[in-house]
C-alpha positions as CSV (number, residue, x, y, z in Angstrom):
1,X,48.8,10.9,258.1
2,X,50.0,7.4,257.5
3,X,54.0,6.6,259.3
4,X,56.6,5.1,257.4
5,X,57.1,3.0,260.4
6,X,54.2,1.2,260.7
7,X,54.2,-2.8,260.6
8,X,54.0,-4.8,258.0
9,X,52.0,-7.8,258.9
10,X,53.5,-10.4,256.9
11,X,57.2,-11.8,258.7
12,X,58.6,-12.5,255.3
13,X,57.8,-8.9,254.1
14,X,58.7,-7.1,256.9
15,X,62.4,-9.0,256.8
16,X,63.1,-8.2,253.2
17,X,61.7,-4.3,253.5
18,X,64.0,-3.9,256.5
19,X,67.0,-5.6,254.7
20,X,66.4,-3.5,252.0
21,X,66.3,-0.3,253.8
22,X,69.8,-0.8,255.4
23,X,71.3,-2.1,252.3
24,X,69.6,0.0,249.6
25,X,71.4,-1.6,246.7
26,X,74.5,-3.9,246.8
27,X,77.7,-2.4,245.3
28,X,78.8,-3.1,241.7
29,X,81.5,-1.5,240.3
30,X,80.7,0.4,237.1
31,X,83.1,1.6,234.7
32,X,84.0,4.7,236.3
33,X,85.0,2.7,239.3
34,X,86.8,-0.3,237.2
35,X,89.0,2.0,234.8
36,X,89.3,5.4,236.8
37,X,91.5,7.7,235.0
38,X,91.2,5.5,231.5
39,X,87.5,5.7,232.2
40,X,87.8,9.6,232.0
41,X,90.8,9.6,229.6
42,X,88.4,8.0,226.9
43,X,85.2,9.8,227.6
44,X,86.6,13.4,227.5
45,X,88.4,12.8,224.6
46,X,85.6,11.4,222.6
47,X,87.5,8.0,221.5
48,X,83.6,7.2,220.3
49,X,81.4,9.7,219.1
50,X,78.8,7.9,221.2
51,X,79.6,8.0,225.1
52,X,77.5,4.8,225.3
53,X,79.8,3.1,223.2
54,X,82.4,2.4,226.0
55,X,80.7,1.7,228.8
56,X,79.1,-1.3,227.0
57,X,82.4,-2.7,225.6
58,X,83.1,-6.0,226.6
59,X,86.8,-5.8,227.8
60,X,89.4,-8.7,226.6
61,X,91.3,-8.8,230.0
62,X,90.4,-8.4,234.0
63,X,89.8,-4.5,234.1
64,X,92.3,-4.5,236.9
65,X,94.7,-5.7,234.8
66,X,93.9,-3.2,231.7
67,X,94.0,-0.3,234.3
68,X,97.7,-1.3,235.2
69,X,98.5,-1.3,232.0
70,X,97.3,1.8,230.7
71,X,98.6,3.5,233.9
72,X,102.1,1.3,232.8
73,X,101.9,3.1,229.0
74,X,100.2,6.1,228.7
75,X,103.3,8.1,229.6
76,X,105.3,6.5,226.7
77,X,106.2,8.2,223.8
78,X,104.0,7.5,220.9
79,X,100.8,6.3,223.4
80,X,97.9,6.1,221.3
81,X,94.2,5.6,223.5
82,X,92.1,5.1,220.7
83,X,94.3,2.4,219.9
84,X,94.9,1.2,223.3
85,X,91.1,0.9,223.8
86,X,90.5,-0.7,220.7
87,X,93.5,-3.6,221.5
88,X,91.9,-4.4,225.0
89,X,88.1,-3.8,224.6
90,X,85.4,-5.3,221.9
91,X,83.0,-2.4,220.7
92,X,79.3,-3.8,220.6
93,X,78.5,-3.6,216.7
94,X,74.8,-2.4,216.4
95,X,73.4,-3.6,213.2
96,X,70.9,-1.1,212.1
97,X,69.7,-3.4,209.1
98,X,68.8,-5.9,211.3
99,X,65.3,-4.0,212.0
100,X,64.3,-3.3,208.9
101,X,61.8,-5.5,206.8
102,X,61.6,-6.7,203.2
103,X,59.8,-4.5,201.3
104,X,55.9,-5.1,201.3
105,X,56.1,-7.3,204.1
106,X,52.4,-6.4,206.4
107,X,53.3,-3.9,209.8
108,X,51.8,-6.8,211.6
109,X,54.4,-9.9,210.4
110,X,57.1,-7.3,210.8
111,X,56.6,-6.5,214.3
112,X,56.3,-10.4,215.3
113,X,59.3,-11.2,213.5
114,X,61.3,-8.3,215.5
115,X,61.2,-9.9,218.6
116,X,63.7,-12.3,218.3
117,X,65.9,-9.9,216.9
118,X,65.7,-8.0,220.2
119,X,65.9,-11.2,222.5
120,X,69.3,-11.3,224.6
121,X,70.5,-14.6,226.2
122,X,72.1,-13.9,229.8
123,X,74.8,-16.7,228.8
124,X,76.0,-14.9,225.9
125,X,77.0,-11.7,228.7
126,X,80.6,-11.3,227.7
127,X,83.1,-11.2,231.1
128,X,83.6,-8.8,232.9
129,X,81.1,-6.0,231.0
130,X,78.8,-3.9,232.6
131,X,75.8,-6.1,231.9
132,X,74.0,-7.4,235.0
133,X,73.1,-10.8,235.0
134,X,69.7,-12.1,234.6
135,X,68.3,-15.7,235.0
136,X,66.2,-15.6,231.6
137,X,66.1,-14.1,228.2
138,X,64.9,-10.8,228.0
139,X,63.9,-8.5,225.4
140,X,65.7,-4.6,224.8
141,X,64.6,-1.2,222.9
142,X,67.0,-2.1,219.6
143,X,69.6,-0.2,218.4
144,X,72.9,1.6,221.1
145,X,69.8,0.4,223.4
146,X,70.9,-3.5,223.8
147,X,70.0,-4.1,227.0
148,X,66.4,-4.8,229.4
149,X,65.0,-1.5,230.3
150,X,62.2,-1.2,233.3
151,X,59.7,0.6,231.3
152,X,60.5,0.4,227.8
153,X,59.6,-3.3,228.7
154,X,55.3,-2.9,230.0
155,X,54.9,-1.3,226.5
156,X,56.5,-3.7,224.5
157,X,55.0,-6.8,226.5
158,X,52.1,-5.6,224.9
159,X,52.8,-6.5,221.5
160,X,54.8,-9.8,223.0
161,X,50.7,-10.6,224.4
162,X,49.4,-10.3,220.8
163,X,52.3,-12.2,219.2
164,X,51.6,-14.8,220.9
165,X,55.3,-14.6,222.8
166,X,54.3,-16.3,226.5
167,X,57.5,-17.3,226.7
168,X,59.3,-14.7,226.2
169,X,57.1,-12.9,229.0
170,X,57.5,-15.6,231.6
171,X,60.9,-15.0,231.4
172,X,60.7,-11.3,231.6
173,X,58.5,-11.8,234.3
174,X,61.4,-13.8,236.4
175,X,64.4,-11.4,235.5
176,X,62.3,-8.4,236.9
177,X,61.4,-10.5,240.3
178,X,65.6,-11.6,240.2
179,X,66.1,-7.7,239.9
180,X,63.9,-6.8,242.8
181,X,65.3,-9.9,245.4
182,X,68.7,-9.2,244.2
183,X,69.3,-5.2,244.3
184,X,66.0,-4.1,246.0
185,X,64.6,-2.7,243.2
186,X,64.4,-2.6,239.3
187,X,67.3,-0.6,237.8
188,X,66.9,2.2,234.8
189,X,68.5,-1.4,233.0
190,X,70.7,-4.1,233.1
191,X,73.6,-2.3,233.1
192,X,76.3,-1.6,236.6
193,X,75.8,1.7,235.6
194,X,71.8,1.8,236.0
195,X,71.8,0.5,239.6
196,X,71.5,3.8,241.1
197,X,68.4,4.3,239.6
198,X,65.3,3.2,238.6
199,X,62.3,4.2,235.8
200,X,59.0,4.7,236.1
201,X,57.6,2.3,238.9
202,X,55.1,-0.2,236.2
203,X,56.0,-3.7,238.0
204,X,52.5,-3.1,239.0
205,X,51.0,-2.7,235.6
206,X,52.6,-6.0,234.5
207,X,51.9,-8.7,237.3
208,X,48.3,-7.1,236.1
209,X,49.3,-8.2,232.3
210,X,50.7,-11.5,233.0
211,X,47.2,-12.7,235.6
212,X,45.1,-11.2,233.0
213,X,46.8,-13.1,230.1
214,X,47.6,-16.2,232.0
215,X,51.3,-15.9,232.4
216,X,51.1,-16.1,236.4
217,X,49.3,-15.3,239.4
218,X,49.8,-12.0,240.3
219,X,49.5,-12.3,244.2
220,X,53.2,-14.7,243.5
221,X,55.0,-11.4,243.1
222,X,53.4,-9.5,246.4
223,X,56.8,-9.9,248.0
224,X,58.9,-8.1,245.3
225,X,55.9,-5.2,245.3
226,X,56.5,-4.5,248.6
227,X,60.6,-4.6,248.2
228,X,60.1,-1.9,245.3
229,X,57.7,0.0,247.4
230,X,60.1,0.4,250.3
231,X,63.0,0.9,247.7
232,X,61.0,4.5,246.8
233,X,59.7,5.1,250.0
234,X,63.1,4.5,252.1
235,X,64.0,7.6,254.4
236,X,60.3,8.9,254.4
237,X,59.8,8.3,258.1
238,X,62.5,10.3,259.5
239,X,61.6,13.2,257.1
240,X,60.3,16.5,258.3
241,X,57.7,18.7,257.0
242,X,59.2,20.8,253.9
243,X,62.0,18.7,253.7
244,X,63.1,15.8,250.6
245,X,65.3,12.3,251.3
246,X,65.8,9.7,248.5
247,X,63.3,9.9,246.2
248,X,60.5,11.3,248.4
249,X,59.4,14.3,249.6
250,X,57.3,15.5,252.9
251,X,55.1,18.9,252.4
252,X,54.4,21.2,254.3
253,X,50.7,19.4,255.4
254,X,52.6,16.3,256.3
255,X,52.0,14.8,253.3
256,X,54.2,12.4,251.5
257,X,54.8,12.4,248.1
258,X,57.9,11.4,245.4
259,X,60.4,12.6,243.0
260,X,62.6,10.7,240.7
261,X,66.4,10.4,242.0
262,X,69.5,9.1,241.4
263,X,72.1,8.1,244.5
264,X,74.8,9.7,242.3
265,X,75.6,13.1,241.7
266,X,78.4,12.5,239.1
267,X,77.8,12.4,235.8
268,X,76.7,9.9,233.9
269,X,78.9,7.4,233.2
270,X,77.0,6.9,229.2
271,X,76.8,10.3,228.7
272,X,79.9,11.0,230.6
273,X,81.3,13.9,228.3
274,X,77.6,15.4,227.6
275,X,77.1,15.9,231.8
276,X,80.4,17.7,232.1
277,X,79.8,20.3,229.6
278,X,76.1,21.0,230.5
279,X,77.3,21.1,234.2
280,X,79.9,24.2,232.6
281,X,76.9,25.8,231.3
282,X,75.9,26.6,234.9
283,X,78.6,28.1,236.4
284,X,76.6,29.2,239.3
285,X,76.0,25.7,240.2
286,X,77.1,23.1,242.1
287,X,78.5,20.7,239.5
288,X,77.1,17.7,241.5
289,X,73.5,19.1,241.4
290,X,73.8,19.4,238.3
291,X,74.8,16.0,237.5
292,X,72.2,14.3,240.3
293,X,69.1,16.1,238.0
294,X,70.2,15.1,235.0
295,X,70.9,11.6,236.5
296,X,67.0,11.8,238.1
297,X,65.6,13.0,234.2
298,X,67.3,10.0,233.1
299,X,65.4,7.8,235.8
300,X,61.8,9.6,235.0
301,X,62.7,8.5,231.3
302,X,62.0,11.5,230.1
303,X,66.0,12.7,229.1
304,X,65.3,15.2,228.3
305,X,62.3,17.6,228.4
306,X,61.5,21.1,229.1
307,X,59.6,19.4,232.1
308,X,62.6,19.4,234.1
309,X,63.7,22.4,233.4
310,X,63.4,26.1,233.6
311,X,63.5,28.9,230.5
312,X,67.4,28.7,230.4
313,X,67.5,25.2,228.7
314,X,69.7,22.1,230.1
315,X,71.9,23.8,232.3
316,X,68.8,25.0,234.1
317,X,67.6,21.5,234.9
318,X,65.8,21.0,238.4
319,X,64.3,17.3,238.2
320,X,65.0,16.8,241.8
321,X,62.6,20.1,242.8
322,X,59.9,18.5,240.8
323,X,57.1,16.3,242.2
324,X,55.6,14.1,238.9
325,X,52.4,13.4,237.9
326,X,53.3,10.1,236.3
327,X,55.3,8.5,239.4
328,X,52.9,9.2,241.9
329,X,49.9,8.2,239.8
330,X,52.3,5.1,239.1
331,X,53.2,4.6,243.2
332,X,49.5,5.5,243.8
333,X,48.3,2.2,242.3
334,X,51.5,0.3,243.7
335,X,49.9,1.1,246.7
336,X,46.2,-0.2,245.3
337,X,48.3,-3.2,244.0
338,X,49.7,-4.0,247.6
339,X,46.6,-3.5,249.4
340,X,44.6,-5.8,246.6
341,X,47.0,-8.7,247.1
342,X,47.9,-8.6,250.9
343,X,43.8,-9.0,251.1
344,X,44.0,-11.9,248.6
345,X,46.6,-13.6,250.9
346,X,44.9,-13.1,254.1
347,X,47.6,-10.3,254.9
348,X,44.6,-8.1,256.3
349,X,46.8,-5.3,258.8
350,X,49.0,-5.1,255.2
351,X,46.2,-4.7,253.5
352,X,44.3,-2.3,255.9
353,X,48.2,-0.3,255.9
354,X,48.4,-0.1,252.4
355,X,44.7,1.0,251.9
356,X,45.6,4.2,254.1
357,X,48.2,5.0,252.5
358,X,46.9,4.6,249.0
359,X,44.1,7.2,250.3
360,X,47.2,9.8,251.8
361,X,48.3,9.6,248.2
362,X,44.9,9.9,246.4
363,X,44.0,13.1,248.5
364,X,47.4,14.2,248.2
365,X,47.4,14.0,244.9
366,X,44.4,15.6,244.8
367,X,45.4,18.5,246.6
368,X,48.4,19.5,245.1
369,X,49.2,17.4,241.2
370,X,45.7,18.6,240.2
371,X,45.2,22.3,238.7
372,X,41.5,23.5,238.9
373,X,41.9,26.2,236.6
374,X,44.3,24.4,234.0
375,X,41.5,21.7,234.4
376,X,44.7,18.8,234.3
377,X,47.0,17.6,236.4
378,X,50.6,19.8,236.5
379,X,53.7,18.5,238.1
380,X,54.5,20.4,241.1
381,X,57.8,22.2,242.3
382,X,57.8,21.5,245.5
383,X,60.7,24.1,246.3
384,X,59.0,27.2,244.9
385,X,55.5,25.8,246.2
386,X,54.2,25.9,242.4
387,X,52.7,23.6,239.7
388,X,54.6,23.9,237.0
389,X,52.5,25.8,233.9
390,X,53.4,23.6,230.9
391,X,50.8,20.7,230.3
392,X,52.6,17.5,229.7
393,X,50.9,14.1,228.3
394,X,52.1,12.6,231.6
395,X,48.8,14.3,232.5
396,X,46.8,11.0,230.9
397,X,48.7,8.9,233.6
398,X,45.9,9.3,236.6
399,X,43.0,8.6,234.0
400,X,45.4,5.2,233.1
401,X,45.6,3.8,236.7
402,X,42.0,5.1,237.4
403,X,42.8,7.6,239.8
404,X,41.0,10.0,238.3
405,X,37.3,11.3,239.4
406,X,34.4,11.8,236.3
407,X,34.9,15.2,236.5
408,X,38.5,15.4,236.6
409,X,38.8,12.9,233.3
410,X,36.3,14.9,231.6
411,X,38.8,17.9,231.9
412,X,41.6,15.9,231.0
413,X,40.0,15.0,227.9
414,X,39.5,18.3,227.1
415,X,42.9,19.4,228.0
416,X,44.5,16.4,226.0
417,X,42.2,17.6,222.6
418,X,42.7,21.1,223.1
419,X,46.3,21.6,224.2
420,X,48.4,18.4,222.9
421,X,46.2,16.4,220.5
422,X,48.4,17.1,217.0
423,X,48.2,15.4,213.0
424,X,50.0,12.7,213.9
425,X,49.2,11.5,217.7
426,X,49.8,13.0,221.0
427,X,52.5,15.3,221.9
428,X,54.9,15.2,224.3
429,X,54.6,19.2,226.0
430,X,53.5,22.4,224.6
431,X,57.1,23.6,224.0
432,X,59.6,23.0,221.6
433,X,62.8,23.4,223.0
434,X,65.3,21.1,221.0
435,X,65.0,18.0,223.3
436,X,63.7,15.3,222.2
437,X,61.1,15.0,225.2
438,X,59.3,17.8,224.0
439,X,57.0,19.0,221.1
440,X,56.9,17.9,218.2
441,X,58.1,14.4,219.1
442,X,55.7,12.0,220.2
443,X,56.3,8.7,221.6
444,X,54.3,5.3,221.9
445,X,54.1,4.8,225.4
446,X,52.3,8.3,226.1
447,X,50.2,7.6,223.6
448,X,49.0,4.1,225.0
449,X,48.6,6.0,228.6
450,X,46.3,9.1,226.5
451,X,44.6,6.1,224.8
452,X,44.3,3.9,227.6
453,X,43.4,6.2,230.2
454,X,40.1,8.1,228.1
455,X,39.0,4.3,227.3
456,X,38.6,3.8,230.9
457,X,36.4,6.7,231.4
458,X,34.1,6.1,228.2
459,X,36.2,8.6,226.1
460,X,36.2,6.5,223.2
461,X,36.2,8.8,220.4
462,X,38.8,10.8,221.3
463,X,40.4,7.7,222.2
464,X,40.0,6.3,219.2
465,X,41.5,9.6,216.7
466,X,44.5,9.5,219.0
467,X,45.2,5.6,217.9
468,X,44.5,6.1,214.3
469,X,46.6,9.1,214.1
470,X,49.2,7.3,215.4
471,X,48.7,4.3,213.7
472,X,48.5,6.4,210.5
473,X,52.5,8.0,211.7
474,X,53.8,4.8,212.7
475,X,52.8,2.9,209.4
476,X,53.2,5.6,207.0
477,X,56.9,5.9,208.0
478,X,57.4,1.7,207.7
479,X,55.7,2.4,204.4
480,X,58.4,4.6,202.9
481,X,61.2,3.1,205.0
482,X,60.4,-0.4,206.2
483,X,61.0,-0.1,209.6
484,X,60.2,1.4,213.2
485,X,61.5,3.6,215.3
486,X,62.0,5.4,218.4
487,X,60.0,8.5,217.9
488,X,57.8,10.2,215.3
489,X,57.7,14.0,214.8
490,X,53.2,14.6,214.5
491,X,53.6,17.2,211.6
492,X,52.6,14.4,209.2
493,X,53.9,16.3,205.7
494,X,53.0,15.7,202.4
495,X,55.6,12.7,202.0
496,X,54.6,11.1,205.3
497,X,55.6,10.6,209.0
498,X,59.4,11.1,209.7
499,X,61.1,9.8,212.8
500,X,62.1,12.6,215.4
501,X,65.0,14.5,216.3
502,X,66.2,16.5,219.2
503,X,68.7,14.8,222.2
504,X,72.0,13.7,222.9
505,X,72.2,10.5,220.1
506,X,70.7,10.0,216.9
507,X,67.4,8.5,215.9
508,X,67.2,4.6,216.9
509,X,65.6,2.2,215.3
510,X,63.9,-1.1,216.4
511,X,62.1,0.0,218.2
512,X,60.7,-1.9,221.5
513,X,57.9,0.2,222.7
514,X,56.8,1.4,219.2
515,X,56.9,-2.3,218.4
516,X,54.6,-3.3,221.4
517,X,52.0,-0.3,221.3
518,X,51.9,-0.3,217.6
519,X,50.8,-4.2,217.7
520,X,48.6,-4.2,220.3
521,X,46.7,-1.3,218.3
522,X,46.8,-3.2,214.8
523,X,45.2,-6.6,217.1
524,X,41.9,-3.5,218.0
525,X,41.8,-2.5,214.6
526,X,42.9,-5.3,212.5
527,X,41.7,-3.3,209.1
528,X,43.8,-0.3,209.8
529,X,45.1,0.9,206.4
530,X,48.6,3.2,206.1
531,X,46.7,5.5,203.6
532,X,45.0,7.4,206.0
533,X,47.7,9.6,207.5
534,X,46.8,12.7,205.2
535,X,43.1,12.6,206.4
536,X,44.0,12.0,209.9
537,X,46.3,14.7,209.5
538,X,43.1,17.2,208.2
539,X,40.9,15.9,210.5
C-alpha cells in the first residue's frame, strides 16, 4: 500500500503540495459571513423566489457598511427588507431570450453563435460580489448559472474545439491554473460561496484536450495536477483503516479511496432556505450532517439524485457514506496523468510514485466499485460495507478514462443497453424519484462519457444509437422551441423532446454542456437530420 507521505521528487512540487496541505484554501468571506443576520433575514423569508438570486447580487455599498445599516433600521417602525435589499443591492437580470435562436436558423450556427452570449469578462465583476476573480474570460452554463463552473466547462470546451473558439480555451485554460495556484484547487465555481468545494476532478481530461488540439503543452500544467491531487488526497496519511478525513476514505484492507465533500456543514448559502427545511425533515439528524451531504451532492454535481440517498427521499441523503464510481475513475487517471507527465519531465521517483499509486487505485477499484454479478460498476457505501444496488450511467466513467478491462466493458455495454439505454438517450438511474438527477432526465455530459467510453472499447454501435438518440432529443426540442437546454426527459412523445423537470429551480436554458456535446456530435455526423426522433424513439 502506497503512503501519503512519500516524496515527491520534484522541489517545486513538493513546496506547493505542502503549502497546500497546511493552508487548504485561503479564507473568503461569502455572504453568510458578510451580511450575517440580513444574510438569514432575506433567505428565510424568501425576498426572491430563487435562493440564488441573493447571493449573486452585486451590493451598491461596502457590505460592512449595509450590515450596520440594516442592523441600524430593521427595528424601525414600517422596516420593509424587500425594500431594503432592493435599495442597497442590484439583482443580476437573467435574460432568457438571449439563448434562443431565430427561427430556422441550423443547430450547428446556433450553438457557435451562443458562445459569446455565455462569455464573462473578469473586469466587468461588479465590487464587492461574490464572484471570484479570474485573469481571463471565461465561459458559464447560461441562465441563474452566470458564472465558470469546473465541469460543466470539459463538456462545453468540446463544442468551443469545433467552433473554432482557441481563444476562448486558452483563456479557460489560464483561469483554471489561476484557480489551482491561487486556492489549491478548482472550486464547484467562481463564486466565495463555491470555495469549500470542488466538482468532479476533469483538469486532467482537459490539459489532454488543449495538447491534442494545440492550445498548449500539457506537461506546462504538471504543477497545478499535483496541487489538485494533494487538494483530494489531503489527510489520507494519518488515516486509519475503516476510518474517512476530507474527501478520502481508508478501508478496511488499507486501501485508499475518495468521496465528494464539502468543508462546511451549514447550509448552502444558494439554497439557503431549501437546506433548512430538508435538514427539518430529519429530525433524527444532526442538522449539520445534513447540510455537509447535501453540500458534498452539490460537489459530485449530481444535486440531486437517488444515488445519494436512501428510500426516504432528501432527508435521507448520505453522500458522505458513499464512495463514487465517477471520482475515483476521474482521480484514477489524475494519477495516470501525473505519472505520464513527471516521466516526460525527467521527474522519474514522481513518476515511479504516481505509477504505484495509480495501480492501489486500479486494484482498488477493482475490488470493491466493480459488481460481478451486476456485471457494472456500483458506488460503494463504505459505512454499511455495501455497493449500492441502483445502476447509475456514472457506470460509463471507467470505460471513458480506459480503466476498464475487455471483459469488464463488454458487461458495461450490456448493462448500459439493458438497464439505462431509453427513446431519447441515456438515463440518468433506474429510479424515478422527483429529482432531477434521476430517471427520466438525461443529461449531455453522461451521455458523452456512455458514448465516449464504448468507442474506446470498439462498442461502436451502441455507441452510435446512444448519439443519435440524443441528437434526435436535443434537435427536436430546438425544432419546436429554438433553443437548448439543461436537460431532456428520454420519453420522446408524439410532439417531440421536452426539457426536464424535477429539483430545486426551474428548467434553464443556454445551455453550456448541451451546447458543447451537442456540437461536437453534429462535427461526427455532419448529415444528422431532426426528423428522426420518432424512429430512434421505436428503434
Amino acid at each position: 500500500m502506497v503512503q501519503e507521505d512519500e516524496l515527491v521528487s520534484s522541489e517545486d512540487t513538493a513546496a506547493t503540495v505542502n503549502a497546500d496541505r497546511e493552508a487548504r484554501s485561503p479564507h473568503v468571506p461569502t455572504p453568510a459571513d458578510c451580511y450575517q443576520e440580513l444574510f438569514e433575514a432575506v433567505q428565510l423569508s424568501r425576498v426572491f423566489p430563487d435562493s440564488k438570486t441573493f447571493v449573486d447580487c452585486a451590493p451598491k455599498h461596502e457590505p460592512g457598511q449595509i450590515l450596520d445599516e440594516y442592523r441600524h433600521q430593521c427595528g424601525k417602525a414600517g422596516f420593509c427588507l424587500s425594500k431594503f435589499v432592493r435599495a442597497h443591492f442590484d439583482e443580476i437580470t437573467i435574460h432568457a431570450s438571449h439563448y434562443v435562436s431565430v427561427p430556422g436558423q441550423p443547430l450547428r450556427e446556433h450553438i457557435d453563435g451562443l458562445w459569446d452570449t455565455l462569455t464573462r469578462q473578469p473586469h466587468k465583476h461588479p465590487p464587492y460580489s461574490s464572484l471570484l476573480t479570474l485573469p481571463n474570460d471565461y465561459v458559464v452554463p447560461g441562465g441563474r448559472f452566470a458564472e465558470l463552473y469546473y465541469w460543466d466547462s470539459y463538456f462545453a470546451m468540446l463544442g468551443l474545439f469545433e467552433g473554432g473558439r482557441h481563444d476562448l480555451l486558452t483563456s479557460m485554460a489560464g483561469n483554471f491554473a489561476y484557480l489551482i495556484d491561487t486556492y489549491g484547487h478548482i472550486p464547484n465555481g467562481n463564486r466565495s460561496y463555491y470555495l469549500s468545494r470542488s466538482q468532479p476532478p476533469v483538469f486532467a481530461l482537459m490539459i489532454e484536450l488543449f495538447e491534442k488540439h494545440e492550445v498548449c503543452e500539457a506537461i506546462r500544467y504538471l504543477p497545478q495536477l499535483c496541487k489538485e491531487y494533494a487538494w483530494w488526497m489531503d489527510g489520507a496519511e494519518e488515516l486509519e483503516p475503516g476510518h474517512a478525513f476530507r474527501s478520502v476514505v481508508r478501508l478496511d484492507d488499507g486501501s485508499l479511496l475518495n468521496r465528494y465533500w464539502d468543508d462546511r456543514d451549514t447550509p448552502r448559502e444558494e439554497s439557503h432556505l431549501e437546506d433548512v427545511l430538508t435538514a427539518k425533515g430529519a429530525p433524527h439528524r444532526p442538522p449539520t450532517e445534513v447540510y455537509r451531504d447535501l453540500r458534498a451532492a452539490a460537489a459530485s454535481g449530481w444535486d440531486f439524485s437517488s444515488r445519494w440517498c436512501d428510500d426516504g427521499g432528501l432527508p435521507t441523503i448520505r453522500t458522505t457514506s458513499i464512495i463514487p464510481v465517477d471520482l475515483n475513475s476521474l482521480l484514477w487517471k489524475l494519477e495516470q496523468q501525473i505519472a505520464f507527465l513527471s516521466r516526460r519531465a525527467g521527474l522519474s521517483e514522481q513518476a515511479a510514485l504516481f505509477e504505484r499509486r495509480h495501480q492501489a487505485r486500479h486494484e482498488a477499484i477493482d475490488r470493491v466499485l466493480w459488481n460481478e454479478q451486476t456485471g457494472a460498476y456500483l458506488d460503494y457505501d463504505w459505512q454499511r460495507r455495501a455497493p449500492r444496488v441502483a445502476l447509475n450511467a456514472a457506470t460509463a466513467t471507467p470505460l471513458y478514462v480506459q480503466h476498464a478491462s475487455k471483459q469488464q466493458a463488454l458487461r458495461v455495454s450490456h448493462a448500459l443497453r439493458e438497464r439505462l439505454l431509453r427513446g431519447g438517450g441515456i438515463d440518468t438511474t433506474e429510479v424515478q424519484s422527483g429529482q432531477q438527477w434521476d430517471k427520466p432526465n438525461g443529461f449531455a455530459p453522461l451521455q458523452w462519457l456512455c458514448i465516449g467510453g464504448l468507442r474506446r472499447y470498439g462498442y461502436i454501435d451502441l455507441s452510435e444509437d446512444i448519439a443519435h438518440r440524443w441528437l434526435c432529443t436535443v434537435s427536436s426540442l430546438y425544432q419546436r422551441e429554438s433553443k437548448l437546454v439543461e436537460k431532456y426527459v428520454l420519453d420522446l412523445l408524439p410532439d417531440g423532446a421536452v426539457g426536464g423537470g424535477g429539483g430545486e429551480y426551474p428548467l434553464q436554458d443556454g445551455f453550456g454542456w448541451t451546447n458543447g456535446v451537442t456540437r461536437r456530435l453534429l462535427h461526427e455526423r455532419p448529415r444528422h437530420h431532426a426528423n428522426h426522433a420518432r424512429a430512434a424513439s421505436a428503434s
